[in-house]
Structures are given as structure tokens and as C-alpha cells.
C-alpha positions as CSV (number, residue, x, y, z in Angstrom):
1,X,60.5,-18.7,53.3
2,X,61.9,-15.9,50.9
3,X,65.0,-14.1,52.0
4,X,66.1,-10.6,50.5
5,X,69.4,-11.3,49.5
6,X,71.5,-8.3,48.6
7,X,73.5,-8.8,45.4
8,X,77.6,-8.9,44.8
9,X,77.9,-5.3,44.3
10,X,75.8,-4.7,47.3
11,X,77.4,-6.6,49.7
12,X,81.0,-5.6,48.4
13,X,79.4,-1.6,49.2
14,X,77.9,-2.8,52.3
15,X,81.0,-3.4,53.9
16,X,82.2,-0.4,53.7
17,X,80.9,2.8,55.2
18,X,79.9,5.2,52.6
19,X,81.4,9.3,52.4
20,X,78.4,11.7,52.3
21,X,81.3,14.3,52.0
22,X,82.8,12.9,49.1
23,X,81.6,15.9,46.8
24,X,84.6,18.4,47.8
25,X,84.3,22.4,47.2
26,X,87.1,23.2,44.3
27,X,85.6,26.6,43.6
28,X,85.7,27.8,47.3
29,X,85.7,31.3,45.8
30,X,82.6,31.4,43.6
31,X,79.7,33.2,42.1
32,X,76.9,32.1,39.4
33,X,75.2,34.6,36.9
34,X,72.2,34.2,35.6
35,X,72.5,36.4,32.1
36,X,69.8,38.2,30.6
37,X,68.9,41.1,28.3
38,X,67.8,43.6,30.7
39,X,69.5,42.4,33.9
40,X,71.9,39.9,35.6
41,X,71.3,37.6,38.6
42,X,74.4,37.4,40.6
43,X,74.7,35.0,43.5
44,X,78.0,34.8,45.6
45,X,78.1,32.5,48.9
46,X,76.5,33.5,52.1
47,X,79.1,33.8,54.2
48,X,80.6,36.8,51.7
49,X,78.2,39.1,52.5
50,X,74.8,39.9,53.9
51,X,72.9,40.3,51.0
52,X,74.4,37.2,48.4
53,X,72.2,37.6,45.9
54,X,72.1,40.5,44.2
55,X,70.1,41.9,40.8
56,X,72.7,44.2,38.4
57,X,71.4,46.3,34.8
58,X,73.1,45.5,31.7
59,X,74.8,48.7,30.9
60,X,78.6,49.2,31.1
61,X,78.6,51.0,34.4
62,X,76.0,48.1,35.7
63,X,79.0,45.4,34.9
64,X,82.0,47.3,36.2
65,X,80.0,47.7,39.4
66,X,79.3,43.9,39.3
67,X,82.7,43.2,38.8
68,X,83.9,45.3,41.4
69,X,81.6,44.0,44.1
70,X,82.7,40.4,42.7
71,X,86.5,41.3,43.1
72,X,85.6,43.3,46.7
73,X,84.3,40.5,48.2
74,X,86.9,37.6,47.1
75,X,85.6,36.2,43.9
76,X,87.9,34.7,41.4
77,X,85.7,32.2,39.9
78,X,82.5,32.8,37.7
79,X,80.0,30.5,36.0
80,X,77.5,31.8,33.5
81,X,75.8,30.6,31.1
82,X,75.8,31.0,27.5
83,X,72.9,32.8,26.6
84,X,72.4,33.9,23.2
85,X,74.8,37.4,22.5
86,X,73.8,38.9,26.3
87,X,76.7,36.8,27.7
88,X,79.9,38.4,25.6
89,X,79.7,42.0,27.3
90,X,79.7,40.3,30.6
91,X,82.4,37.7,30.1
92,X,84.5,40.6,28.6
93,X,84.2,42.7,31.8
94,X,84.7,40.0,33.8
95,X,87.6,39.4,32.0
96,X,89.4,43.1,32.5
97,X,88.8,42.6,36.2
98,X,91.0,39.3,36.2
99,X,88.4,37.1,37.2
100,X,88.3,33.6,35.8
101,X,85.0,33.4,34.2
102,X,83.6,30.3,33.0
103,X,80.8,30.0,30.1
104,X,79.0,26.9,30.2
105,X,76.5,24.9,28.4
106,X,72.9,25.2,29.1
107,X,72.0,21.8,29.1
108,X,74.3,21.1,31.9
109,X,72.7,23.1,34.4
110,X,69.2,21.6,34.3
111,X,67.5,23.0,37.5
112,X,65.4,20.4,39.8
113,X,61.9,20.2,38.4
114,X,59.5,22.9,39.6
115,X,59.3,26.8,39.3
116,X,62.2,28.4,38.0
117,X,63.4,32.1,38.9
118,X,65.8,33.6,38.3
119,X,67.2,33.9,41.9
120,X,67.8,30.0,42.2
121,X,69.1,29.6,39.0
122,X,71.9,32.2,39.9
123,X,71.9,30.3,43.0
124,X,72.1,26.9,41.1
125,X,75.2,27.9,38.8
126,X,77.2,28.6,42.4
127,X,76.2,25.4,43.7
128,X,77.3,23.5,40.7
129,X,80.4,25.6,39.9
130,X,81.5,25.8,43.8
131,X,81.7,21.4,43.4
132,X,83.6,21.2,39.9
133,X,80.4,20.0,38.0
134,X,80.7,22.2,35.2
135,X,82.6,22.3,32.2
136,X,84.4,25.0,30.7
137,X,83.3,25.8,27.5
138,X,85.9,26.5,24.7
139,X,87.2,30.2,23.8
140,X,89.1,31.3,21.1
141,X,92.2,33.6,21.5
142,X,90.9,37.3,21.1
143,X,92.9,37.4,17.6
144,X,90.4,34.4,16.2
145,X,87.4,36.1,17.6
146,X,87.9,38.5,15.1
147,X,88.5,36.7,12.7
148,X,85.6,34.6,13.2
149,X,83.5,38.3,13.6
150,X,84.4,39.1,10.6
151,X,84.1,35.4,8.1
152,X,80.5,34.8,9.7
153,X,79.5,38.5,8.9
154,X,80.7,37.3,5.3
155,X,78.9,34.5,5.4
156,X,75.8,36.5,6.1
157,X,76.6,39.3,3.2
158,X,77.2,36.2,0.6
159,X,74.0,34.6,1.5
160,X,72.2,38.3,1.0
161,X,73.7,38.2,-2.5
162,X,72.5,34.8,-3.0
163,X,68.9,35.7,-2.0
164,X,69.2,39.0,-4.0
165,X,69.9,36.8,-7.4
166,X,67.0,34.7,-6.4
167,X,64.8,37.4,-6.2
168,X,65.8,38.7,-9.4
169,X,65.3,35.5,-10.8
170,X,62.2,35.3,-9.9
171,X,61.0,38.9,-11.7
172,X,62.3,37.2,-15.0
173,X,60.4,34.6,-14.4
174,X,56.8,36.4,-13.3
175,X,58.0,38.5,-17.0
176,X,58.2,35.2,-18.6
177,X,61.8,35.8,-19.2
178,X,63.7,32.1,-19.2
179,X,67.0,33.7,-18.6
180,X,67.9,30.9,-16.4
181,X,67.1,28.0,-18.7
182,X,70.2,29.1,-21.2
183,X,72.3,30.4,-18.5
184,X,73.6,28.9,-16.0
185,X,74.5,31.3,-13.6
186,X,72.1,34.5,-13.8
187,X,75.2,36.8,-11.8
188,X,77.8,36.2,-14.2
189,X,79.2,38.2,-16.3
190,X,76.7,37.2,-19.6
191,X,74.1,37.5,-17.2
192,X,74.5,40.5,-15.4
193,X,75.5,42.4,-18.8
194,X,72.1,41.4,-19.9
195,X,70.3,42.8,-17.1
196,X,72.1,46.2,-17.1
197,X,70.5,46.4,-21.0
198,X,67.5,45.3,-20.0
199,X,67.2,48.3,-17.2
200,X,69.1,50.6,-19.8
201,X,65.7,50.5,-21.9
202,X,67.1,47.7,-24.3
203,X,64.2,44.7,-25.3
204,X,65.2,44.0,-28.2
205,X,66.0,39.9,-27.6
206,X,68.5,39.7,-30.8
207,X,70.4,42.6,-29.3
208,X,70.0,41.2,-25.6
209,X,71.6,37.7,-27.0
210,X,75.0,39.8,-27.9
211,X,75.6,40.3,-24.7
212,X,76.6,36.8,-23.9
213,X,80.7,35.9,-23.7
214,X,81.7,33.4,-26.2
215,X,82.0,30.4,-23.8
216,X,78.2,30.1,-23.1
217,X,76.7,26.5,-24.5
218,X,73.7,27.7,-25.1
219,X,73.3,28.9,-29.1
220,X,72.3,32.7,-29.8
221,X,69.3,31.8,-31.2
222,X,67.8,29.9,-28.2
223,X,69.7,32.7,-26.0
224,X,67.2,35.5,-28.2
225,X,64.1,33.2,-27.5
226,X,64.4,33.0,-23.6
227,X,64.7,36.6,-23.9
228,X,61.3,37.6,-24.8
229,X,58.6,38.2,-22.4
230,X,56.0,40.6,-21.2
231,X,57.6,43.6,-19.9
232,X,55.9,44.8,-16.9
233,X,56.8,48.2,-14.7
234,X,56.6,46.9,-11.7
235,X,58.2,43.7,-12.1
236,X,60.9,46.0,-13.7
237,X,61.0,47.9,-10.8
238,X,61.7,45.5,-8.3
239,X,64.5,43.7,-11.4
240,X,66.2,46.9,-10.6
241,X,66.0,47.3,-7.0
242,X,67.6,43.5,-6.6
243,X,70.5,44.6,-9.1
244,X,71.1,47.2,-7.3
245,X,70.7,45.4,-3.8
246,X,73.5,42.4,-5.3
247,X,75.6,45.4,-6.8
248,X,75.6,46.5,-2.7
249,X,76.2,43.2,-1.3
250,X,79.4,42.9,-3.8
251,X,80.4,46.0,-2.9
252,X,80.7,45.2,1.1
253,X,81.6,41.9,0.5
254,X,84.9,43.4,-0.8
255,X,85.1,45.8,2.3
256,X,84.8,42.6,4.5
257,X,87.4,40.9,2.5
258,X,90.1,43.7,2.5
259,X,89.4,43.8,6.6
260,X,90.0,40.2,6.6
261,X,93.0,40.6,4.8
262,X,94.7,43.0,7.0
263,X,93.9,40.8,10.1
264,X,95.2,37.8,8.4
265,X,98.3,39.6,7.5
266,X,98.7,39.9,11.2
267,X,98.7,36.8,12.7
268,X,101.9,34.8,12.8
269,X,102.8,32.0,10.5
270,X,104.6,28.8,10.5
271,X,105.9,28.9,6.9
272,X,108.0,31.7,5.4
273,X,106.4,32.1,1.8
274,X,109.4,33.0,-0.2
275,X,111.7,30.4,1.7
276,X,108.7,27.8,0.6
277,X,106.7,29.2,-1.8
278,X,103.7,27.3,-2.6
279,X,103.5,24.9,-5.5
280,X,100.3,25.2,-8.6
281,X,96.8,24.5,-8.0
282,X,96.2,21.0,-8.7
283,X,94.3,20.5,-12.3
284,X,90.9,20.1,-11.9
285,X,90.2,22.5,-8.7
286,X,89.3,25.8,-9.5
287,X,89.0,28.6,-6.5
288,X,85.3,28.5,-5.9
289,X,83.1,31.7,-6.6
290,X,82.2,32.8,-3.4
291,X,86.1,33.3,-2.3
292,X,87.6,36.6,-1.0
293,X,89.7,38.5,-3.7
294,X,92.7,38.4,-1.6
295,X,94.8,35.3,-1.8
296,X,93.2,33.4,0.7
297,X,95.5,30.1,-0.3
298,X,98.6,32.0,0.3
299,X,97.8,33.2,3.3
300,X,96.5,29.9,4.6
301,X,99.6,28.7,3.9
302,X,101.7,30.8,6.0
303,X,99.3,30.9,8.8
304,X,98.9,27.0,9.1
305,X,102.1,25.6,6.9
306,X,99.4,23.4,4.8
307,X,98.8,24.1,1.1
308,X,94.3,23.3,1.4
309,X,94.2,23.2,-2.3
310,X,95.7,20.1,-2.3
311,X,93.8,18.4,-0.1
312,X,91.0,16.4,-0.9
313,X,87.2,17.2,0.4
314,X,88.7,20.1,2.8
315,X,88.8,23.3,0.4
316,X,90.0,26.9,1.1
317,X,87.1,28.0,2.5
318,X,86.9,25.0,4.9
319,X,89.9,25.1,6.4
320,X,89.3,29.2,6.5
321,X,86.1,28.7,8.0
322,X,87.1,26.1,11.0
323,X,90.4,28.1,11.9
324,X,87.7,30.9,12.7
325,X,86.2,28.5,14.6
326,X,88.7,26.7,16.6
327,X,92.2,28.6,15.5
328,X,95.2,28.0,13.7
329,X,97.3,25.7,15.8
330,X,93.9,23.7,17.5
331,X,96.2,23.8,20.6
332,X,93.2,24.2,23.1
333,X,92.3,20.2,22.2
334,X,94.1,17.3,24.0
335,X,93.6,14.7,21.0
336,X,91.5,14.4,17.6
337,X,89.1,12.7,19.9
338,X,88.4,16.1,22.1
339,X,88.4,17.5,18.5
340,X,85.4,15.7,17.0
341,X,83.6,15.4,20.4
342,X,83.4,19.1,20.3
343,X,82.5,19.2,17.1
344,X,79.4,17.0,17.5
345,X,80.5,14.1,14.9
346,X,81.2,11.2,17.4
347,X,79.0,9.0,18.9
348,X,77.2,9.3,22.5
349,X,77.3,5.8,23.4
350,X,74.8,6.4,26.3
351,X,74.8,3.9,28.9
352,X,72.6,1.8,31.8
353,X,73.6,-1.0,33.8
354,X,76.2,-1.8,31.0
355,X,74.3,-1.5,27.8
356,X,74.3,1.0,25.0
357,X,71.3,3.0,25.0
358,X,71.9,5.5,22.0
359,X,74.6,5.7,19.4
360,X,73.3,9.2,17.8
361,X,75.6,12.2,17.7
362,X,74.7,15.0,19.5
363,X,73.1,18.2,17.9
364,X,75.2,20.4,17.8
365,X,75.2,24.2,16.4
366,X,78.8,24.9,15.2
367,X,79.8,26.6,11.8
368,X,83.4,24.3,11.5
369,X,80.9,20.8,11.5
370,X,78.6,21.9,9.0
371,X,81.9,22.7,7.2
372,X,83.1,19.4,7.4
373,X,79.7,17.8,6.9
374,X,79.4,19.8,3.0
375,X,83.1,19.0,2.5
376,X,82.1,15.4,2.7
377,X,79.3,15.7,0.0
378,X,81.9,17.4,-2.4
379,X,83.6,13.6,-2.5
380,X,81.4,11.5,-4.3
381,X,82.9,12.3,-7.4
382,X,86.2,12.4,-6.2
383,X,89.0,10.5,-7.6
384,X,91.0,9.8,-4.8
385,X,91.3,7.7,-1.9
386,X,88.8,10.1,0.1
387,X,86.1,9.7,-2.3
388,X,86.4,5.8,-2.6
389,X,86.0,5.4,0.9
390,X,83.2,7.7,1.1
391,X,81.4,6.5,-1.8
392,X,81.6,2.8,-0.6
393,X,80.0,4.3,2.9
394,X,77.6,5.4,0.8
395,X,76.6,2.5,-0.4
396,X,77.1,0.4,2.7
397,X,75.0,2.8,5.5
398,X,73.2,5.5,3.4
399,X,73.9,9.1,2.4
400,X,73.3,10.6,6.3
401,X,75.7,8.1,8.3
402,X,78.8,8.3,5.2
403,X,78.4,12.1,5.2
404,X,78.8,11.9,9.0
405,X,81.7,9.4,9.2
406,X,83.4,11.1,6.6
407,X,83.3,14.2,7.7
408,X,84.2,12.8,11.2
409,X,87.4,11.7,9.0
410,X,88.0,14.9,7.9
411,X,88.4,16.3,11.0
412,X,90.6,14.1,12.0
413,X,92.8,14.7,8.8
414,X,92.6,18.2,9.6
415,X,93.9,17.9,13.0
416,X,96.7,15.9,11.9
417,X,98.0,17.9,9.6
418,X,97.9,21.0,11.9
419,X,99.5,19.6,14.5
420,X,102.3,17.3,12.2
421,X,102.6,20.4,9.8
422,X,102.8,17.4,7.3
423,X,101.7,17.7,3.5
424,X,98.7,16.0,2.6
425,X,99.1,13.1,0.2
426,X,96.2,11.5,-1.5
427,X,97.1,7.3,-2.0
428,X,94.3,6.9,-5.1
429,X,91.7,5.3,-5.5
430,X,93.4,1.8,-6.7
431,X,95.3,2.2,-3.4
432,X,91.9,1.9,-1.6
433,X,90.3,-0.4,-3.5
434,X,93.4,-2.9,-3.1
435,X,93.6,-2.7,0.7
436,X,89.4,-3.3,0.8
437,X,90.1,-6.0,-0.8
438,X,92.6,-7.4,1.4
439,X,90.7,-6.7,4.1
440,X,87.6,-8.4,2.9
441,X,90.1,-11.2,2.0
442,X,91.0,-11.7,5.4
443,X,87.6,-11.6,6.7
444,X,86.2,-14.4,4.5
445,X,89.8,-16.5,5.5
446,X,89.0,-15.8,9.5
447,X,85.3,-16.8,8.9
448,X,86.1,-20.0,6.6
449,X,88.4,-21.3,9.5
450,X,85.9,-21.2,12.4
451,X,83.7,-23.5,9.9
452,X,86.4,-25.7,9.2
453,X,86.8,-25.0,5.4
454,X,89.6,-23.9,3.6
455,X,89.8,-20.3,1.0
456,X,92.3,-20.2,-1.8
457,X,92.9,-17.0,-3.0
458,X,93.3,-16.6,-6.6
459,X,96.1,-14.5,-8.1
460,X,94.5,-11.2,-10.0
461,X,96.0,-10.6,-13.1
């Protein structure tokens, strides 16, 4: 005869009387919006008023009224989610009315299967928010938002340009000119001298090849034979129009950089430039192309207190690019842990009944990882103690896992130095390859003595 025996755990919670009521309100004074681009769901408890749920336009006046009927009937709490760009002129009002709004993550509201409207998910963002089961999302101070406004609207005009020189070198091409075989950057200054003759009227290729600055590799003679090619109107047409387009790009890409200088200039720093001034630009590390005019190093280094330059894998333009992300101080993250995990470059370590399901980093859409992630790439051919460690990843668990580990590193590097204010120094790559050694050293030693067998270590010369 077969008994149904409950197990340990289920005698130990048998014995005690379980708390249906366990799940306590923490948001007693709630609402959920459901955001959209025409109108907003907004659901408040029952007990607030007669009519809870209630459906509001998205123009200014519709969200000032919303607001106000929140702050009328004894709101102080708001979740919403984080829709696309419809979300930021409702957080913003919300905001002026001194109403604490929370912005949280779609995938952590998953509704019960079944039809969705847009009534119960309004209804479903109180429930949730009114028992504490959502997360905050991470806001940067208003002075970062602009920042950040105004480097990823840079982005976007440098990546314009890039597509412009593209197209242009594709016209050469179609015209059978090889431009791009003897130079090897089409928007320099040989390069774009060349084009301007070329829409002057000029085909002459001997005359074409004087264009080119001394420094170019490439001899005059092979520079004159990419040069000739079948001249056709229309394909000289649209040369022109994608000068002209990169000449307009340039041209607001400046405008962007002198805004972004002036905002710079207006944040505090840490460092006092002419008290510290900041040492040379290490040999070997040129500013890269695509930086602003201004002195972006310099102003780095008052902002943050860290000289970038010198600091292996993370550039300028990184560290520019992740203090518009996250800011200058990174003060809105407990640890370097809370740091990566937001960034997406840990592991998920998903568990049942005690056992590790998934290891895989979550995907995750945020400028400052893909930063890390290419500063990572940049050290395979680094000398230092960075690029020995990532090139022996490398090696070890394939280009996709090193890039992630190191750039995981990175950020962790970062974090330490903004909130140490210590200057970076790089240890070498005979530094790192002695320490490997010793650790490998030990680990053959540890393994010989659980078989019994004794390692003697031989002296390197």
C-alpha cells in the first residue's frame, strides 16, 4: 500500500499556517498609465473616485488636466511604461506637478494571457505599482539629458556624413573611377580636393593626381590611372549632390559641437585645470576623426578628474559617450555590479529548483554598452595589460564571449575610476603574462597534489 508522503520542505511549510495577506500595498496612493500616441489610459483606485478609469488626449492641455485630476484626487505615485518617445512629455508634466512618477520596463508588466486593452493594462500597471512589484527605471539629471540630446543627435549627423561618403563612393565607382583603391580615405583632404576639380570641370587625371598632399603612399602615377573613367552627367550629378550633402552634415556637425561645448562648460568639475593641468597625449594615440573640434579631453578632465587618453580600450569618445548615458559621478548606482547589470554585460544566471538554466546576458538597447563592447575590439593590438588579457580571452572562449567579458571589465574600470578619482595605470603586458603564469603554476601544483605527485618549478632565466 502506497502512501503520499509530503516531502521535507512540505512538511516544514505544513506546519505552519500560510499569510494570503503577505503581499502589502506600498503604493497606497497610486495610478498606472497606459501611454500612447494619440491618448493615455489612466487608472487610479476605486475608492478615489466614481469614474477610476479615465481616457486623456496627448496635447499639453490634455496632460495638465491629467495631472491635475491625479494631484485632486490624492495621487503621488505614477507608473508608466516606457513607450518609445510618447512617454517623455508625460513624465515631464508629471514631474511639474510634484508627482513621483515611475517609468518602468515593459517586459515587467506582462499582462495575464488573453485579450489585451487598453483599460486593463492601465488597470494592471496600478495593481502592480500599488504592491511594490515594479522597478524604477534609471533617469539622468536634467543637465545629462541634454547632454545626451545633443551627443546622440551627433551621432546621427556623423553617421549621415558617413553614408554621404559612401554614396559618393559609389558614383566613382558606377564612373569607373578607383579613387578609393589609392586613397584611403575618400573625405580627406587629397580626396575631397580632388572632387571639388572634378565638379569644377577638371578631367584631366595628370592634373587630378596634383591634388594629392605629399604624405599619400600611393605614387602619382598609379594616383593618375585610378583617375580615369567614363564621365557620365548623371552620375556627376548625384557626385555633386553627395558633396554638397557631406559639406552640410560638416557644417551642423560643428553647430552641434559648439552647443555641446557651451553645456559642457557648464557643468561642474572635480579638477581645476590650471591647478592640474593635464599632462601629453600618450605616443601612439591620435584624437580619432570623428571628434568634436572643441577640446573634448580637457573638458573630460575637469568634468570627471580622469585624463581618458591615457587609458587603455576606453577613448574620448567612450567615456563622452557613457557620461551621456549614465552621468559624471555614476552616483545613481550602488556598486559596479548595479553598473554592469544595467548595462546588460553580466550574466542572468536563471534558476529552477536549484539549477542554472541560462547564463546569456540580456539584450539590452543602451548606447554606453555598445560603447564598451567596440572599446573592447580596439584591444587586440594593444600593448598593455588590457590587451593581453583580452587577447588570451580570445583565444580561450572566442571573439563574442572576450568582447563581452572585456567590455564587462571596462566598465568596471570605468566605475572605479569615477568614483576613486584615481589615475589610470596600465601594469604591461610582461606584468600579465607573469601573473598568468603564476596562476597556471599554482593550478598544475593544486592538481599534482590531489594525484599524489610532486611539480618542480624550474627557475626562468
Amino acid at each position: 500500500m502506497s502512501t503520499n508522503r509530503p516531502s521535507g520542505k512540505q512538511e516544514k511549510s505544513a506546519g505552519k499556517p500560510l499569510d494570503w495577506k503577505v503581499l502589502e500595498v506600498v503604493h497606497p496612493d497610486a495610478a498606472g498609465i497606459d501611454v500612447g500616441g494619440h491618448e493615455h489610459w489612466v487608472a487610479i483606485s476605486p475608492e478615489r473616485d466614481s469614474e477610476p478609469v479615465r481616457r486623456f488626449g496627448c496635447f499639453t492641455a490634455d496632460l495638465r488636466e491629467m495631472a491635475s485630476w491625479l494631484v485632486e484626487k490624492g495621487v503621488r505615485s505614477v507608473a508608466l511604461q516606457s513607450t518609445g518617445v510618447y512617454w517623455m512629455p508625460v513624465f515631464e508634466i508629471l514631474e511639474q506637478y510634484g508627482l513621483q512618477v515611475y517609468l518602468v520596463n515593459a517586459r515587467h508588466t506582462k499582462n495575464v494571457p488573453g485579450r489585451k486593452t487598453d483599460i486593463q493594462e492601465c488597470q494592471w500597471l496600478l495593481k502592480l505599482h500599488a504592491f511594490g512589484l515594479l522597478n524604477n527605471s534609471f533617469q539622468p539629471s536634467d543637465e545629462i539629458r541634454i547632454a545626451r540630446t545633443l551627443w546622440r543627435h551627433r551621432g546621427n549627423l556623423v553617421a549621415e556624413a558617413s553614408s554621404a561618403i559612401l554614396r559618393m563612393q559609389k558614383a566613382l565607382i558606377e564612373m569607373n573611377v578607383q579613387l578609393s583603391d589609392v586613397l584611403s580615405d575618400l573625405s580627406g583632404m587629397s580626396g575631397m580636393a580632388i572632387l571639388h576639380a572634378i565638379l569644377e570641370g577638371e578631367r584631366d587625371p595628370e592634373q587630378l593626381a596634383a591634388h594629392v598632399q605629399p604624405g599619400v603612399k600611393a605614387t602619382p602615377e598609379e594616383i593618375a590611372k585610378s583617375l580615369e573613367g567614363n564621365w557620365r552627367p548623371e552620375l556627376l550629378f548625384v557626385l555633386r549632390q553627395q558633396v554638397e550633402l557631406y559639406r552640410t552634415y560638416q557644417n551642423k556637425i560643428a553647430d552641434c559641437d559648439e552647443q555641446l561645448r557651451r553645456h559642457l562648460e557648464s557643468l561642474g568639475g572635480k579638477v581645476d585645470p590650471k591647478a592640474q593641468p593635464i599632462g601629453p597625449r600618450p605616443r601612439g594615440k591620435r584624437a580619432s576623426k570623428n571628434a568634436p573640434t572643441f577640446d573634448l579631453r580637457g573638458e573630460l578632465y575637469r568634468i570627471t578628474g580622469i585624463d581618458w587618453a591615457q587609458v587603455n580600450g576606453i577613448d574620448v569618445l567612450t567615456a563622452q559617450t557613457v557620461i551621456a548615458e549614465a552621468g559624471p559621478d555614476l552616483a545613481d548606482f550602488a556598486s559596479e555590479k548595479h553598473f554592469t547589470s544595467w548595462l546588460g554585460l553580466c550574466p542572468t544566471n536563471e534558476q529552477s529548483g536549484g539549477k542554472i538554466l541560462k547564463r546569456k546576458t540580456r539584450k539590452v538597447v543602451n548606447r554606453a554598452s555598445t560603447a564598451f563592447r567596440t572599446a573592447a575590439t580596439t584591444l587586440l593590438r594593444s600593448q598593455s595589460y588590457l590587451g593581453a588579457q583580452y587577447r588570451r580571452l580570445r583565444t580561450r572562449l572566442g571573439a563574442p564571449k572576450a568582447i563581452t567579458a572585456m567590455a564587462r571589465k571596462l566598465a568596471c574600470l570605468y566605475y572605479r575610476l569615477i568614483k576613486h578619482g584615481q589615475q589610470y595605470v596600465d601594469k604591461g603586458t610582461a606584468y600579465y603574462e607573469a601573473r598568468y603564469r603564476e596562476q597556471q603554476i599554482r593550478s598544475v601544483v593544486k592538481k599534482a597534489l590531489k594525484l599524489g605527485l610532486q611539480v618542480v618549478v624550474a627557475k626562468s632565466s
